[in-house]
C-alpha positions in Angstrom: 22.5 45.9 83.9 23.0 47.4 80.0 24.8 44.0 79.1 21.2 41.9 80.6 18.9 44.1 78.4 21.1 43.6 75.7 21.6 39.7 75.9 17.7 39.9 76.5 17.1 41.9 73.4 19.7 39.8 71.4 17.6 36.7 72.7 14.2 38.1 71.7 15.5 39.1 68.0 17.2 35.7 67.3 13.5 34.0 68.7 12.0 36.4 66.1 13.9 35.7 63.2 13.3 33.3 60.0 16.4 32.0 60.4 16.0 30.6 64.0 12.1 29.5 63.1 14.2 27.2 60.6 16.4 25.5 63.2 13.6 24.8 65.2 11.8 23.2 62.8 12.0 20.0 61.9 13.0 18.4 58.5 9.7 16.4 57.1 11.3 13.4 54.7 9.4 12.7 51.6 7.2 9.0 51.6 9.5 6.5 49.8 6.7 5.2 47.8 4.2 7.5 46.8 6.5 9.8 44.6 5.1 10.0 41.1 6.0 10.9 37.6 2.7 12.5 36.0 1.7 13.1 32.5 -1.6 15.3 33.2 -2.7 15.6 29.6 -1.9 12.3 27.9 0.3 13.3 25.3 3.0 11.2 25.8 5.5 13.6 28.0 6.0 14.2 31.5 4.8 17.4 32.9 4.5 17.1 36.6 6.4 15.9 39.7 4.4 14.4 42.9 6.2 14.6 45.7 4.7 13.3 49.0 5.9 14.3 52.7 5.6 12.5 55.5 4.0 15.7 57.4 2.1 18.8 56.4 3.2 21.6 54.6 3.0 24.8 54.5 4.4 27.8 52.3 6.7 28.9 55.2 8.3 25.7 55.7 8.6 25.3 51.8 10.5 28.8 51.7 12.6 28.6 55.1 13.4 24.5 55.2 14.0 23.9 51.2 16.7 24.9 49.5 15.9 23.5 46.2 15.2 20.1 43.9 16.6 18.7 40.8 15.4 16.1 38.7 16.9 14.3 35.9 14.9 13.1 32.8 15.5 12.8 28.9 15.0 15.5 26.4 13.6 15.9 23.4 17.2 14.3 21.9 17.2 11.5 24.3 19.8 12.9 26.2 19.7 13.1 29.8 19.2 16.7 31.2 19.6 17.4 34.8 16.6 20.8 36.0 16.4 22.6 39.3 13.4 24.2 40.8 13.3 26.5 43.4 10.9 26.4 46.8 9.0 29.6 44.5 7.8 27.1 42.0 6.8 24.2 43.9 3.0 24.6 45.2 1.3 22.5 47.9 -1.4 20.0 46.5 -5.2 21.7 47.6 -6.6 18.3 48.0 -3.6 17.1 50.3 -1.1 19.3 52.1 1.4 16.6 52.4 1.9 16.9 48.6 3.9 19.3 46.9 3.2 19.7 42.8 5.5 20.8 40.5 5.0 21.7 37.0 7.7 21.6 34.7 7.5 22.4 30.7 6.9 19.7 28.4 8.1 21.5 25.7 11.9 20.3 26.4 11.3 16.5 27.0 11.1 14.0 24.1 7.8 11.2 24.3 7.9 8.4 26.5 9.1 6.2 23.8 11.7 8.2 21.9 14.9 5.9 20.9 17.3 6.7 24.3 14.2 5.7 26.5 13.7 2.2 25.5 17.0 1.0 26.1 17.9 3.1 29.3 16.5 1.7 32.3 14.0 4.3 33.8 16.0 5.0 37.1 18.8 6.4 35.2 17.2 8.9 33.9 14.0 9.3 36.4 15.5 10.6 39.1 15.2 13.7 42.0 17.3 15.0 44.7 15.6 17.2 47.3 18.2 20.1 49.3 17.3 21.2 52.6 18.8 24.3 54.0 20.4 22.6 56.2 22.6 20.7 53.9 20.4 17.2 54.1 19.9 15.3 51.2 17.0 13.2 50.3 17.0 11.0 46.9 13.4 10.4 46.9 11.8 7.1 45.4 10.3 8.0 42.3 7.5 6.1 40.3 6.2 5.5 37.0 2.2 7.2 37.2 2.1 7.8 33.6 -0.5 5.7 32.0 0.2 4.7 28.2 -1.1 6.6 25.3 -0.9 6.9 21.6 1.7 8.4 20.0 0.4 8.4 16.2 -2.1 6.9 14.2 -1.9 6.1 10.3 -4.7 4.4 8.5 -4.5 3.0 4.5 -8.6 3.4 3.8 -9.9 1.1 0.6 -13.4 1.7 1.4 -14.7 -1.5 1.8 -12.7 -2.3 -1.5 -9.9 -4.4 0.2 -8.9 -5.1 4.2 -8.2 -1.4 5.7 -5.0 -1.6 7.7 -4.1 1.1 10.9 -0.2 2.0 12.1 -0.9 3.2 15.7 2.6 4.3 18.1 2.0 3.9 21.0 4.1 6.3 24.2 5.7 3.4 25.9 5.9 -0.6 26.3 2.4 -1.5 26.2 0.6 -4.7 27.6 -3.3 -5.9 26.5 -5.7 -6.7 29.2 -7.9 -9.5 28.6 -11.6 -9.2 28.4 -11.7 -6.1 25.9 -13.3 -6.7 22.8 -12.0 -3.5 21.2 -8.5 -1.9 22.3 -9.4 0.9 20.2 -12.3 3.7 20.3 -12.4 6.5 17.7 -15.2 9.4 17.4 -15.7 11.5 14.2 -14.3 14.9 13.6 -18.4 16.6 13.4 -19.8 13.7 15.5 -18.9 13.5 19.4 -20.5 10.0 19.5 -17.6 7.5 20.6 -17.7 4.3 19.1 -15.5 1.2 19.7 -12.9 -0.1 16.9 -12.9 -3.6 16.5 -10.6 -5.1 14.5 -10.4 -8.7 13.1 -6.5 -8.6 13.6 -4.0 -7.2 15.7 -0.3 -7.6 15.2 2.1 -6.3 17.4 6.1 -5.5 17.5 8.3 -7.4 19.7 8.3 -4.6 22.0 4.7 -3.8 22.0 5.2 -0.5 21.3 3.6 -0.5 18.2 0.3 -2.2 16.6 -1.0 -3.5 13.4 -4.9 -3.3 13.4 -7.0 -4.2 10.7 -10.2 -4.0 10.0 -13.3 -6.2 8.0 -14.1 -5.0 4.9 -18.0 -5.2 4.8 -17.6 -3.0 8.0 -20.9 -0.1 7.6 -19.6 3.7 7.2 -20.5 4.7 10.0 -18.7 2.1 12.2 -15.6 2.9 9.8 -12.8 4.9 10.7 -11.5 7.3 8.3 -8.6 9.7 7.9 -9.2 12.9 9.9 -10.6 10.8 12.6 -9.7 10.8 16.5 -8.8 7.6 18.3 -8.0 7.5 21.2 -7.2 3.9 23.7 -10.4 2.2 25.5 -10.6 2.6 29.1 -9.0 -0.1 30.4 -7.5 -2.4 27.8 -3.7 -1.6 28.3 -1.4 -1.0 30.4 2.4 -0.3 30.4 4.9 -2.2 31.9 4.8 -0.2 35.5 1.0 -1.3 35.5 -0.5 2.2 35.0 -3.8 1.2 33.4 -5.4 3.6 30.2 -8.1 6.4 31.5 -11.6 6.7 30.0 -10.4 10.6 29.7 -7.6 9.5 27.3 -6.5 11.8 24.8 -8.0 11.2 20.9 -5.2 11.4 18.5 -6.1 12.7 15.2 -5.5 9.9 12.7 -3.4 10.5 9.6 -3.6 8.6 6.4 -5.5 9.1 2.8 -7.3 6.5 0.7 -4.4 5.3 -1.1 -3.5 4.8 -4.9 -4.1 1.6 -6.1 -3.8 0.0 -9.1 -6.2 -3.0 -9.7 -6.3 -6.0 -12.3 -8.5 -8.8 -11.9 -8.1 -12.4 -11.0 -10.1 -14.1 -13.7 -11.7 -13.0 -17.3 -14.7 -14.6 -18.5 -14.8 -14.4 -22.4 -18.0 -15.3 -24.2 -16.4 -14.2 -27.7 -19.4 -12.0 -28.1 -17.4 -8.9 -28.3 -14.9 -9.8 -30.5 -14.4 -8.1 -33.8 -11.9 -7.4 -36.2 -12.1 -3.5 -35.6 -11.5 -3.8 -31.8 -7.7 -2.5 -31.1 -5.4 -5.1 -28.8 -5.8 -2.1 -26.0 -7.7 0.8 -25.1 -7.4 3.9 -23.2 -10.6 4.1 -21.2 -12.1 6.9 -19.1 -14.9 5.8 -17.0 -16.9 6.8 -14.4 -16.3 5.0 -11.4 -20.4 3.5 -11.1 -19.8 2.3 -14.4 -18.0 -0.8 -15.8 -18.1 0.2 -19.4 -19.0 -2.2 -22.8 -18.1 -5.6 -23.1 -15.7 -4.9 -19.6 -16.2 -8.8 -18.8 -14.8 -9.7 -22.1 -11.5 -7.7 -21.2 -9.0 -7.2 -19.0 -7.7 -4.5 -17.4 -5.6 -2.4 -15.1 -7.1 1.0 -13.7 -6.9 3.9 -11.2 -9.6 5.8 -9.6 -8.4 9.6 -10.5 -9.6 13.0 -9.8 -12.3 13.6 -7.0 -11.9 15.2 -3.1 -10.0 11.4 -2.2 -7.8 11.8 -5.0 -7.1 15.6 -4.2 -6.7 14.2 -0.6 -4.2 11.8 -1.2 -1.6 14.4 -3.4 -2.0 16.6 -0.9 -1.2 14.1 1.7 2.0 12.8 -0.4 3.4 16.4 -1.1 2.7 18.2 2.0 -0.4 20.5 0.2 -2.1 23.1 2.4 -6.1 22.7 2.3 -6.5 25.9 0.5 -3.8 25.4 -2.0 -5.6 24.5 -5.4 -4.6 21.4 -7.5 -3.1 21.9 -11.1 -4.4 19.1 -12.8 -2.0 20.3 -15.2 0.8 19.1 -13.3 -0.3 15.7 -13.2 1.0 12.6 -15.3 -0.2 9.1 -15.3 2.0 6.5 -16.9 0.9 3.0 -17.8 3.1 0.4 -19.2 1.8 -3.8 -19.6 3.1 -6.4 -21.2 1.4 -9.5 -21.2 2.9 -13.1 -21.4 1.3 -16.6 -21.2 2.7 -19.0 -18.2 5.4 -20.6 -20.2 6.8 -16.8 -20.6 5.7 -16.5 -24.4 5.5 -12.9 -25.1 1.8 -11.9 -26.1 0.9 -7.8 -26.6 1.8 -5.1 -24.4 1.2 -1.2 -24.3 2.7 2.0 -23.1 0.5 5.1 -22.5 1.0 8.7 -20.8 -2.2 10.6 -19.7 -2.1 14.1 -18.7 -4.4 15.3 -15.5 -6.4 17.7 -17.6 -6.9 15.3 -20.3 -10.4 16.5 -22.1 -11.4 12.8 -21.7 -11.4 13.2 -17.9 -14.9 14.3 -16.5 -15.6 16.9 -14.3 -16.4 13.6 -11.5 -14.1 11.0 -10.3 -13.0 8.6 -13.4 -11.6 5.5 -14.0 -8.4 5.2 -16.3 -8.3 2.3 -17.4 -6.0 0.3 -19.7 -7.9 -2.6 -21.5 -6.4 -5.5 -23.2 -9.2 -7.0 -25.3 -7.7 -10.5 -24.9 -5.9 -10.9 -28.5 -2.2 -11.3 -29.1 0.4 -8.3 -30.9 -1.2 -10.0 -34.4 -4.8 -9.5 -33.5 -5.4 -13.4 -32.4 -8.0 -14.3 -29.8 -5.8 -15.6 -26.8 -7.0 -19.5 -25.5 -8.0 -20.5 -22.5 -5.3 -20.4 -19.5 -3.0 -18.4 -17.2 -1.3 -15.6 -18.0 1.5 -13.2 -16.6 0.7 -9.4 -16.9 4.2 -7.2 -15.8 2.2 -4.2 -14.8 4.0 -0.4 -14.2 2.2 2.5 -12.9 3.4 5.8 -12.1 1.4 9.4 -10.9 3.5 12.2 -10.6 2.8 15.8 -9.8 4.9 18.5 -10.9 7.5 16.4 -12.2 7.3 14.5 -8.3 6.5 10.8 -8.3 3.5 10.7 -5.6 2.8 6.9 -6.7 4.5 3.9 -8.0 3.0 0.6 -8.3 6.6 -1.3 -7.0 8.8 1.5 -6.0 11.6 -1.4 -5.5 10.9 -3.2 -9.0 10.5 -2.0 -12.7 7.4 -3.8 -12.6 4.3 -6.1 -11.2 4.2 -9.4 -11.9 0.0 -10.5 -11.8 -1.0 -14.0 -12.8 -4.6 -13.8 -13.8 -7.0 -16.7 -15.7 -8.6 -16.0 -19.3 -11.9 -18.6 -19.6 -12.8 -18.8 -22.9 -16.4 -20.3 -23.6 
């Protein structure tokens, strides 16, 4: 009778316990295709694993019937890391209790687009393995949910001055959809109105990865996207390669870039011979503000930079890495202009050399100017003739003994062709 109760008690306990609740429970296979990569806050990097199960959940069956999950996927060196989570950090989807979540840290993995990723195909690097206690295996069918974002944004800015050009890096393989008029939409940084980016061009790289947008020049400044800006992708205009469409709640990307250095030289002088006199040196060193054209500027020609000013400051700062508060030395800076001018048959003419310091007394307290004028004369004081000439034009800003601008960096100099119309 002692040996009954005993197997009877032995019976009740084993009933009782977590362990036989697991044997008696089934095993609940995940779907094989609605498995899902996520990235949750469109920046470019997966951060969450869907997994969906063929039955409900619950915590208990999460802690007694799984033993644990890997996944593989690449880091932020494009190599391919293998990660386990435990049933502890896997939590069952409120909105659907066939779903378990899992949030992993973003932090490790490189952007959708790094160097490994384009040339590895995604299932040898995208996968998972789920563990039962039991010792079954399930390689569930992952998929692609990560819609496409952008990666990086760099704009050259002329201010309606010449055709503004935009560098935008996109996360993955990208493909347009047709009936968008603007890819693009961009808001401004005290301004929450969004406003679509048109663009008169758009070039992209063989792998669609990346986009040249520009950008009509009599564009209005408010419809004009500037440095500091956010852009972001228009809902619904592209989608990547797995066909994950862009949101409307896309994230805006701050957009780098600075209103470049630029040296300019026209196309075409107009000379009256009004201005002509026998005191009036080959070349001068002008400093002029920038609403102003200066005396006797169409019987001239010149080449000029816009300097000082909060554009100017923005652009150094951009070049050498400058913190906001950090004050400019004007100091520190050096402009240096070298021309010399030849007809089309490669007759030498006149040519110049001049080095400007940043806190030149001739500078104004507003932005200036420098220019370089050749008063259309020869080295022996002649007035040139009517015809084409050849200016090799050399430009250099440095700050600090750093060169932040060079008008070729890969030449000595610019060669400009420009007309002289005497009349």
């Amino acid at each position: 009778m002692r040996r009954f109760w005993g197997k009877i008690l032995l019976v009740t306990t084993l009933l009782c316990s977590g362990a036989f609740a697991a044997f008696i429970q089934s095993p609940i296979p995940p779907s094989s295709k609605q498995n899902y990569f996520r990235d949750t806050d469109r920046d470019g990097r997966m951060d969450r694993i869907e997994v969906l199960f063929l039955g409900a959940l619950s915590y208990d069956y999460l802690k007694q019937m799984i033993d644990s999950l890997d996944y593989t996927w690449l880091d932020s060196a494009g190599v391919v890391v293998r990660e386990v989570v435990l049933p502890e950090d896997m939590r069952i989807d409120s909105a659907n209790v066939r779903r378990v979540l899992i949030d992993v840290d973003q932090r490790r993995f490189g952007l959708l687009s790094s160097p490994a990723s384009m040339y590895l195909p995604a299932d040898s690097y995208g996968s998972v393995n789920l563990y039962l206690s039991d010792s079954t295996v399930f390689h569930v069918m992952m998929r692609d949910g990560m819609a496409p974002t952008i990666m990086e944004a760099h704009l050259k800015s002329y201010r309606g001055r010449r055709v503004d050009s935009l560098r935008v890096s996109f996360t993955e393989w990208t493909e347009t959809i047709d009936g968008c008029d603007a890819i693009l939409e961009f808001k401004k940084p005290k301004d929450s109105t969004v406003r679509f980016l048109p663009a008169s061009s758009v070039e992209w790289t063989i792998l669609n990865s990346r986009a040249l947008f520009t950008f009509d020049e009599d564009l209005a400044l408010d419809t004009r996207l500037s440095p500091g800006d956010s852009l972001r992708i228009t809902k619904g205009c592209l989608k990547d390669t797995s066909g994950n469409v862009a949101p409307g709640t896309g994230r805006f990307v701050e957009v780098d870039g600075f209103y470049p250095f630029d040296l300019k030289t026209p196309s075409l002088v107009e000379d009256d011979g009004t201005a002509f006199a026998d005191d009036v040196p080959v070349f001068q060193l002008m400093f002029l503000p920038l609403d102003e054209v200066g005396e006797d500027a169409a019987n001239a020609w010149d080449m000029s930079i816009e300097m000082l000013g909060s554009e100017f400051e923005s652009a150094l700062r951009s070049v050498l890495g400058l913190e906001v508060q950090e004050p400019i030395d004007l100091s520190k800076i050096k402009v240096t202009y070298n021309v010399r001018i030849y007809t089309n048959l490669g007759a030498y003419v006149a040519g110049s050399s001049h080095v400007v310091k940043g806190d030149d007394s001739r500078f104004g307290t507003s932005p200036t100017k420098l220019s370089l004028r050749w008063n259309l004369m020869d080295t022996h004081h002649r007035r040139v003739s009517t015809g084409a000439y050849i200016a090799n034009v050399f430009a250099t800003i440095e700050y600090n003994g750093k060169v932040v601008f060079q008008s070729d960096a890969e030449a000595s100099s610019v060669s400009r062709v420009f007309g002289v119309n005497r009349r």
